[in-house]
C-alpha positions as a Markdown table, in Angstrom:
| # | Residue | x | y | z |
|---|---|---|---|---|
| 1 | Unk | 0.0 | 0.0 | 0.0 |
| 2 | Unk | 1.7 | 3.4 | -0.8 |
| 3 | Unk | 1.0 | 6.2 | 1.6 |
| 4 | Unk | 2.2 | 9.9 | 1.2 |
| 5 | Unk | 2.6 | 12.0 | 4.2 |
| 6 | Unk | 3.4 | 15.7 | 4.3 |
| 7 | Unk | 4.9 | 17.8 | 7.3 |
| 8 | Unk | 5.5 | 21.2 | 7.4 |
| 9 | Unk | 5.5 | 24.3 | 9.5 |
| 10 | Unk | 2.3 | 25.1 | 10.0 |
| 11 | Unk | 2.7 | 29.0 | 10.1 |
| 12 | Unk | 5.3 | 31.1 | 8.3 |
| 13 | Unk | 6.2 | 34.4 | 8.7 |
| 14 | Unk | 5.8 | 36.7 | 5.4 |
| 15 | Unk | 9.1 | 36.8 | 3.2 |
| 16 | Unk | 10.7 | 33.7 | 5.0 |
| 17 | Unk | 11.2 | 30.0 | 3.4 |
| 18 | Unk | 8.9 | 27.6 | 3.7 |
| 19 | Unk | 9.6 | 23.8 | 3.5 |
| 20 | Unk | 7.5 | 21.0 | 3.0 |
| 21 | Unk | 8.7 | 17.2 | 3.0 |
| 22 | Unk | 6.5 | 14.2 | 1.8 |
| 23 | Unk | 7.5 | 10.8 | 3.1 |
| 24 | Unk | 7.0 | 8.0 | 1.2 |
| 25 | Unk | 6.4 | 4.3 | 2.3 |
| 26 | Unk | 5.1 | 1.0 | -0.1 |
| 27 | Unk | 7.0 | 2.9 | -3.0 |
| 28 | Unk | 10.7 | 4.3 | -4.0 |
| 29 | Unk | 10.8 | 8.1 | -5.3 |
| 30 | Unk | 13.4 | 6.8 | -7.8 |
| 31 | Unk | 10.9 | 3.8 | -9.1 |
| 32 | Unk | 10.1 | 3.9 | -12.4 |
| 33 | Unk | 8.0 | 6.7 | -14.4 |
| 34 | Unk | 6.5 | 8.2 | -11.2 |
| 35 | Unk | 6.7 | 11.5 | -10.5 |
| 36 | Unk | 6.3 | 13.0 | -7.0 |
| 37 | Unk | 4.4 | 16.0 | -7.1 |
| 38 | Unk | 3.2 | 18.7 | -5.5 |
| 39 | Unk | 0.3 | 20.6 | -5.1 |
| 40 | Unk | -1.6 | 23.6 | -3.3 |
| 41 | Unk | -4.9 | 24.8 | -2.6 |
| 42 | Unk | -5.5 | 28.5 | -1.5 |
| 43 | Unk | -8.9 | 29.1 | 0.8 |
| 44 | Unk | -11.7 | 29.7 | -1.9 |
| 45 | Unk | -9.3 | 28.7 | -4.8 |
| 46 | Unk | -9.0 | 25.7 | -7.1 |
| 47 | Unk | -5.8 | 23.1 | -6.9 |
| 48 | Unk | -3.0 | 24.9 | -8.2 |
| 49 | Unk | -0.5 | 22.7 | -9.8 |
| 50 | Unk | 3.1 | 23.6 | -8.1 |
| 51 | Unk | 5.9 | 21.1 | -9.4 |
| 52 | Unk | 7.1 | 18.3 | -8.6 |
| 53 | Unk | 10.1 | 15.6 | -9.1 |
| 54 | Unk | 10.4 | 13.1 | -11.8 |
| 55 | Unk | 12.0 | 9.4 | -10.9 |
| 56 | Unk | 14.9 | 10.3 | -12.2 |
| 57 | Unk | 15.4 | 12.5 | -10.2 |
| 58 | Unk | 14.6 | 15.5 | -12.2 |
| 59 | Unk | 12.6 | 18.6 | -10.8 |
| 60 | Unk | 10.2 | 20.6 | -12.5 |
| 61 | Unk | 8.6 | 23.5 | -11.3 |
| 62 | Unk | 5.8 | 25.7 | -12.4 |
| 63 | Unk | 6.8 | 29.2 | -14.7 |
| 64 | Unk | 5.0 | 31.0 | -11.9 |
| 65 | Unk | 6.8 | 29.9 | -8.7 |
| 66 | Unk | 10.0 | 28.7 | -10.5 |
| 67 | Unk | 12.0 | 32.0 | -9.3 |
| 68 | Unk | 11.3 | 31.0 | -5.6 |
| 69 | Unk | 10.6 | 27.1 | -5.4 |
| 70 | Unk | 12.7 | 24.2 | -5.4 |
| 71 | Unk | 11.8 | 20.6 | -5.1 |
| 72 | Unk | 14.4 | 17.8 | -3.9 |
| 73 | Unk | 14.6 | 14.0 | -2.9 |
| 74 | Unk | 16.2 | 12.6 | -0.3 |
| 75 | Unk | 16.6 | 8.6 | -1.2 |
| 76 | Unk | 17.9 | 7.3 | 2.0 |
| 77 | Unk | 14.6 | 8.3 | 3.8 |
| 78 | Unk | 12.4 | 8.7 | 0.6 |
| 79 | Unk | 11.6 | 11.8 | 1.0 |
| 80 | Unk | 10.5 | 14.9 | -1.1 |
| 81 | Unk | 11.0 | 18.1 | -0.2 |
| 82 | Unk | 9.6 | 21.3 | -1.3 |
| 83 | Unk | 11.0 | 25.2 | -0.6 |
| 84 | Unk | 9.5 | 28.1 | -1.4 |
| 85 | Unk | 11.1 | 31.1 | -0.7 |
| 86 | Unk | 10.4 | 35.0 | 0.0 |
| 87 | Unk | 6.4 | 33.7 | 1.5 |
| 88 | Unk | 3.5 | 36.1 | 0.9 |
| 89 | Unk | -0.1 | 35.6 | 2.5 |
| 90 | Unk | -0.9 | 34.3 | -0.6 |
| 91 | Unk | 1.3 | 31.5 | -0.5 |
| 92 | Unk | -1.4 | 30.6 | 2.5 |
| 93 | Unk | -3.0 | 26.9 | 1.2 |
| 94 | Unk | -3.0 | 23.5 | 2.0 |
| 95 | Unk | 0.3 | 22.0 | 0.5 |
| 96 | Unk | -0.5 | 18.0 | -1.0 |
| 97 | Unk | 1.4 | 16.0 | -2.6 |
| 98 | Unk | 0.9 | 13.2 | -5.0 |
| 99 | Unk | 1.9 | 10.3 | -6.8 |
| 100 | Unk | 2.1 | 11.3 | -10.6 |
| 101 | Unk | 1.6 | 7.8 | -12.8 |
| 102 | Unk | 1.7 | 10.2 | -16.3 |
| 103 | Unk | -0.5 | 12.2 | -18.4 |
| 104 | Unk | -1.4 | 14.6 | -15.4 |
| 105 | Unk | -2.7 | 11.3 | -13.3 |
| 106 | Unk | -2.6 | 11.1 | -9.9 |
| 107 | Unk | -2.6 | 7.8 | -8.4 |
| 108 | Unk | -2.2 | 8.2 | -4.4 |
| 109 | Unk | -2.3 | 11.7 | -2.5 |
| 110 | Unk | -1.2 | 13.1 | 0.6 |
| 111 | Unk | -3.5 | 14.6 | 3.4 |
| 112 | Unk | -2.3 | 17.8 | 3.3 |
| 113 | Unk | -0.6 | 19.7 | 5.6 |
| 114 | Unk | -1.7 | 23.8 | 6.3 |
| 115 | Unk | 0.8 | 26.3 | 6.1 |
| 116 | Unk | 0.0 | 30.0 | 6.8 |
| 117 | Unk | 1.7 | 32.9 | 6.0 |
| 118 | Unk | 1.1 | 35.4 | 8.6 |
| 119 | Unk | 3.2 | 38.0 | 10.7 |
């Protein structure tokens, strides 16, 4: 059974870094053609597609956020982690991520962990 579990801060002050990890278990982030990928949702807005990191280690990251995001894995504890950098209020959402099987399918998610951006 995979399982996906993100961790994060919980509250952030505005123009500080953020970081998010997702541990993995019943799968290797280096398996092949999974990508491990993450993604947000502000209050009152839609899923917003971040980035994410291919199997081969490969990150990808979004035009919008790629300035201040980067996404890494950590194979000993197979782990992903996400950092965003210089935090605004509107980087306020619940951070997921998610097993990407191709063709912009997601097979197993995360819970979600909050993050807030507040002073």
């Amino acid at each position: 059974q995979v399982q996906l579990q993100e961790s994060g801060p919980g509250l952030v002050k505005p123009s500080q870094t953020l970081a998010v990890t997702c541990s993995v278990s019943g799968a290797s982030i280096t398996g092949n053609y999974y990508y491990w990928t993450w993604i947000r949702q502000s209050p009152g807005k839609g899923l917003e597609w971040i980035g994410g990191l291919a199997y081969s280690g490969t990150p990808y990251y979004s035009p919008s956020l790629k300035n201040r995001i980067s996404i890494i894995g950590d194979t000993s504890n197979n782990q992903v982690t996400l950092t965003l950098g210089s935090v605004t209020p509107e980087d306020t959402a619940v951070y997921y991520c998610a097993r990407g099987v191709g063709y912009g399918l997601m097979d197993y998610w995360g819970q979600g962990t909050q993050v807030t951006v507040s002073s």
